[in-house]
Backbone as a printed PyTorch tensor [residue, N CA C, xyz], in Angstrom:
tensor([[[  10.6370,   62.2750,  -56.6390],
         [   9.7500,   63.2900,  -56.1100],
         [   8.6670,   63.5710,  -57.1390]],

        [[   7.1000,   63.4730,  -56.8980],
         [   6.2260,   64.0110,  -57.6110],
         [   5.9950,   65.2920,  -57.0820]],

        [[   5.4470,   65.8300,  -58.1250],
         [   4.7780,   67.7250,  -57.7900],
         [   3.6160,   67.5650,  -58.5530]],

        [[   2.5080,   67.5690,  -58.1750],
         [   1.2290,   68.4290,  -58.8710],
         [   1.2840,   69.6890,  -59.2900]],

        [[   1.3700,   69.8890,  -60.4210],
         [   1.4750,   71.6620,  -60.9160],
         [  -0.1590,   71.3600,  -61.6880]],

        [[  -0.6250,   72.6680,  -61.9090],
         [  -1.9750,   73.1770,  -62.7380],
         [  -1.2380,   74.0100,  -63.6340]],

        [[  -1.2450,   73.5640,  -64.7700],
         [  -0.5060,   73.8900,  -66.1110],
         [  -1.5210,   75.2240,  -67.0530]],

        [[  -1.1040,   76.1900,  -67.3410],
         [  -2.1230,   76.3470,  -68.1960],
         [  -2.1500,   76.6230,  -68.9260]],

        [[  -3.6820,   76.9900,  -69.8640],
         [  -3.7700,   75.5660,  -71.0220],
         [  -3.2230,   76.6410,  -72.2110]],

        [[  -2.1950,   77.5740,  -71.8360],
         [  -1.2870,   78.0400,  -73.4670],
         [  -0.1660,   77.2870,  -73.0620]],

        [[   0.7930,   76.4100,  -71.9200],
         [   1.3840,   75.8210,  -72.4480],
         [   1.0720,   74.1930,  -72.9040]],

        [[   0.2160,   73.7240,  -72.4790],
         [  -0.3170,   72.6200,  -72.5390],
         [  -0.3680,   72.5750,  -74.3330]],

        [[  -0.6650,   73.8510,  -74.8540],
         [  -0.5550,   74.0440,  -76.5210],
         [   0.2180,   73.8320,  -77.0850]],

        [[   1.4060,   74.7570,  -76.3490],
         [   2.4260,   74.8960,  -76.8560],
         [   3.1440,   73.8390,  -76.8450]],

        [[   3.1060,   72.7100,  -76.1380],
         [   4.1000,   70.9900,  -75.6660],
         [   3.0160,   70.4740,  -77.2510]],

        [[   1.6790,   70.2830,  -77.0900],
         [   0.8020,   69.6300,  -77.7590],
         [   1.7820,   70.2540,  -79.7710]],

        [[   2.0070,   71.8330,  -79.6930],
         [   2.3340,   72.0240,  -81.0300],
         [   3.7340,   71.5720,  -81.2160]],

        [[   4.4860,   71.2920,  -80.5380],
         [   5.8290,   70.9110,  -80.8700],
         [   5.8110,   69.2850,  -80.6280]],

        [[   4.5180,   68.5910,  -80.1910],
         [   5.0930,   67.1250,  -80.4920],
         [   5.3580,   66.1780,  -79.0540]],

        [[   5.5880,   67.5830,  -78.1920],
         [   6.1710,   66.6340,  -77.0360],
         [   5.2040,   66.3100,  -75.5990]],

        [[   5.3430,   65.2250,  -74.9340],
         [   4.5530,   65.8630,  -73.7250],
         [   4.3550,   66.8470,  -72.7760]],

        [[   3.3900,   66.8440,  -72.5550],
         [   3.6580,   67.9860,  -71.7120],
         [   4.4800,   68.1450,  -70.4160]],

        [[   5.0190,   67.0140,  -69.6380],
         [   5.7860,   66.8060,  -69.1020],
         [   7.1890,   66.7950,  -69.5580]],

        [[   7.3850,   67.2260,  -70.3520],
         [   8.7380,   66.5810,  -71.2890],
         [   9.0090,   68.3710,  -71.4890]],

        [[   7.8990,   69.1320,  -71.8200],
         [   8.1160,   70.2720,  -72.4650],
         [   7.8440,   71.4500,  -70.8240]],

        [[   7.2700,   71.1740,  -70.0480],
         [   7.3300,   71.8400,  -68.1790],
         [   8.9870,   71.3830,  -68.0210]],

        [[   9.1610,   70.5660,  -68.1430],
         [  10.8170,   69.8750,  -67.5960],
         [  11.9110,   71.0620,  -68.0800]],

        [[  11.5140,   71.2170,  -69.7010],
         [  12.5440,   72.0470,  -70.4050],
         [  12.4400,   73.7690,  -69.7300]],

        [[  10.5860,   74.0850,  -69.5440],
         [  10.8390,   75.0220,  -69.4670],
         [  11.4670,   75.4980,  -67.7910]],

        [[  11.0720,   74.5150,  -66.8680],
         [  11.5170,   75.3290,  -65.6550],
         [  13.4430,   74.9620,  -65.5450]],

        [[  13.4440,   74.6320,  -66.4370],
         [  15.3860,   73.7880,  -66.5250],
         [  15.9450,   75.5050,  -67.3150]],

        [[  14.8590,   76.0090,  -67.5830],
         [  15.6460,   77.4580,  -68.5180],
         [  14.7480,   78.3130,  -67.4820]],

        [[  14.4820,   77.9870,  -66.4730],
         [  13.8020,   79.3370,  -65.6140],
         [  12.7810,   80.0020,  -66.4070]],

        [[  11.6880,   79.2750,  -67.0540],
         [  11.2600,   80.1090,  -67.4870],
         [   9.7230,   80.4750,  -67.7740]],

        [[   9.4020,   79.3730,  -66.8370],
         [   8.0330,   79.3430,  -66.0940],
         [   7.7290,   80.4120,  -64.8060]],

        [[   6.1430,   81.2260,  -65.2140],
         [   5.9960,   81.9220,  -63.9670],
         [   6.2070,   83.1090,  -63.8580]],

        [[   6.9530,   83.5970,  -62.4340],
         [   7.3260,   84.5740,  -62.1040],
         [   8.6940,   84.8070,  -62.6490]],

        [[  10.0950,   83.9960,  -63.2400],
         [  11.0770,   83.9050,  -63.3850],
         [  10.8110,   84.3610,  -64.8180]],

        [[   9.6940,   83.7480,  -66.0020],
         [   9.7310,   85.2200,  -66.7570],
         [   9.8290,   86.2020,  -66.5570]],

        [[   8.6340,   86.7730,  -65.8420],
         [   8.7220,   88.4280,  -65.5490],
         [  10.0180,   88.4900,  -65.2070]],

        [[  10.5810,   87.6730,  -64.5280],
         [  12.2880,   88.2700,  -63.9730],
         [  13.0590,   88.4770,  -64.8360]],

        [[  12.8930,   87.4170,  -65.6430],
         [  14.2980,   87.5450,  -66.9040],
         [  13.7220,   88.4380,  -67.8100]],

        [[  12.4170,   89.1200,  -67.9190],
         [  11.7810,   90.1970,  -68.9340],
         [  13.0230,   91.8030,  -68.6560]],

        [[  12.9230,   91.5940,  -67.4420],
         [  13.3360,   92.6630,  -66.2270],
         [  14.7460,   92.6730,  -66.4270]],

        [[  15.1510,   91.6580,  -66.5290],
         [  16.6400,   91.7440,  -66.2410],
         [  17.2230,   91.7870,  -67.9190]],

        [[  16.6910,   91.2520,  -68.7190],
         [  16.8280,   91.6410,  -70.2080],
         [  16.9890,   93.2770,  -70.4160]],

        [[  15.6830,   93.5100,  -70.1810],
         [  15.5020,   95.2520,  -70.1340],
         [  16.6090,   96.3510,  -69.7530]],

        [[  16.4320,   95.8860,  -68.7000],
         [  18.1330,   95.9340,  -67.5760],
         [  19.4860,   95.9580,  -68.4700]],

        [[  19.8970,   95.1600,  -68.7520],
         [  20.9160,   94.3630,  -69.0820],
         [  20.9530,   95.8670,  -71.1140]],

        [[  19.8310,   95.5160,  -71.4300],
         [  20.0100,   96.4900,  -72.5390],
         [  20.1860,   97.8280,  -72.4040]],

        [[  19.3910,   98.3350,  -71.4990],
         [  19.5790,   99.8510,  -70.7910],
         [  20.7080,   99.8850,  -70.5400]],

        [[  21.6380,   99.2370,  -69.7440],
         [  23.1810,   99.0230,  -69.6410],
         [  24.0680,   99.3950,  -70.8650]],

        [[  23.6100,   98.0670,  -71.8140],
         [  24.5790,   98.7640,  -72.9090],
         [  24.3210,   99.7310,  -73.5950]],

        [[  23.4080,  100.0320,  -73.8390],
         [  22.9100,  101.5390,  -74.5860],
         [  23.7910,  102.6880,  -73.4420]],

        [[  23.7500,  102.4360,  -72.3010],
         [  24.4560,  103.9860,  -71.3130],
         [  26.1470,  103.0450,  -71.6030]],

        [[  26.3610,  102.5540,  -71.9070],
         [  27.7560,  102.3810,  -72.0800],
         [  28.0850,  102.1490,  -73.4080]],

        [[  27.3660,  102.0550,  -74.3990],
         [  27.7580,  102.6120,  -75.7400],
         [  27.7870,  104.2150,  -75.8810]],

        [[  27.0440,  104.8020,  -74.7190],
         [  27.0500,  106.1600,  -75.1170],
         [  28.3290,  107.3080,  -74.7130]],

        [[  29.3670,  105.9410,  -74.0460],
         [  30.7820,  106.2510,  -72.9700],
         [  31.4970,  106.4850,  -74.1910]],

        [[  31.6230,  105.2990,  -74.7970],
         [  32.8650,  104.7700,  -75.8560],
         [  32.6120,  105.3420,  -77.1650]],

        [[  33.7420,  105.6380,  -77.6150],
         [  33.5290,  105.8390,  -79.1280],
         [  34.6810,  104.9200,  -79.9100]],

        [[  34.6700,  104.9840,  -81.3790],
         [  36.1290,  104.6940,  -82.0500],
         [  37.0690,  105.5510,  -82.6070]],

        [[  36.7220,  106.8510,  -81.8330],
         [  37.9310,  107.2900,  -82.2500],
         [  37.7710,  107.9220,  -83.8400]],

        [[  36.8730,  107.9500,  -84.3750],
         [  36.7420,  108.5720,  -85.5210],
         [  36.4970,  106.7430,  -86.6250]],

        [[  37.0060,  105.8240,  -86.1830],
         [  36.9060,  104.6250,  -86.5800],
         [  35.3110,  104.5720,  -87.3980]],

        [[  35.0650,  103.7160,  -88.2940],
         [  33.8670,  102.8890,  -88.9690],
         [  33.9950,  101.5620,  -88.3660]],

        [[  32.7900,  100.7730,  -88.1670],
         [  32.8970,   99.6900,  -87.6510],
         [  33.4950,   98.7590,  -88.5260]],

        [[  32.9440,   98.5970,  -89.8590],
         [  33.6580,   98.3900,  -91.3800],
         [  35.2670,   98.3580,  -91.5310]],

        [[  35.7480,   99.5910,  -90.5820],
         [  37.5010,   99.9100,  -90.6970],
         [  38.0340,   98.7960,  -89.9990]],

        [[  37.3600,   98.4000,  -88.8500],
         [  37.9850,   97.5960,  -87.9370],
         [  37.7290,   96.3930,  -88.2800]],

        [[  36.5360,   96.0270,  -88.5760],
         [  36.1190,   94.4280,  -89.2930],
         [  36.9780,   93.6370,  -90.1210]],

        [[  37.8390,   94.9790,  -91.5100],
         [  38.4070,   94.5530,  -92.3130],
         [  40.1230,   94.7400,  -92.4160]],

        [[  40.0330,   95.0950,  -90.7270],
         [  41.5750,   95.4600,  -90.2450],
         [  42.7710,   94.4770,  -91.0240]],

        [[  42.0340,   93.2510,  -90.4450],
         [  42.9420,   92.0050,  -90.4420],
         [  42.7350,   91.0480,  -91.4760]],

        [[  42.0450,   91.4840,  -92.6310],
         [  41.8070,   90.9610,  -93.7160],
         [  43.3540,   91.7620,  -94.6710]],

        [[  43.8830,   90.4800,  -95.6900],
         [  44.6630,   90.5200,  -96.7610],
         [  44.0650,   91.5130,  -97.8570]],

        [[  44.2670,   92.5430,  -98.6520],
         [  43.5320,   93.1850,  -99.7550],
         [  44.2620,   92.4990, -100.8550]]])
């Protein structure tokens, strides 16, 4: 299957600064979703995804714990 895409020309740079073609370097990026509109998506869903843990770090605690206490739980002194 061929596709005509109109590339533009910051990634055409970006393939040109790493060496590869530019076909070689479109391949990688739509194989990681990450051409387009599917940035903005994964910008979104990053954002998302952090807002999440910040409201669910704000659930949990340790108990009076240091993160330090627990790290070096299972270490020999």
């Amino acid at each position: 299957m061929q596709v005509k895409v109109n590339v533009p020309d910051r990634l055409a740079a970006e393939a040109r600064a790493r060496g590869i073609s530019l076909e070689v370097y479109a391949e990688e990026m739509l194989s990681r979703g990450l051409l387009g509109a599917a940035d903005q998506t994964n910008r979104k869903s990053v954002g998302e995804a952090i807002d999440r843990i910040f409201e669910l770090r704000r659930e949990n605690t340790l108990g009076g714990l240091r993160t330090k206490d627990l790290t070096h739980e299972g270490h020999k002194h």
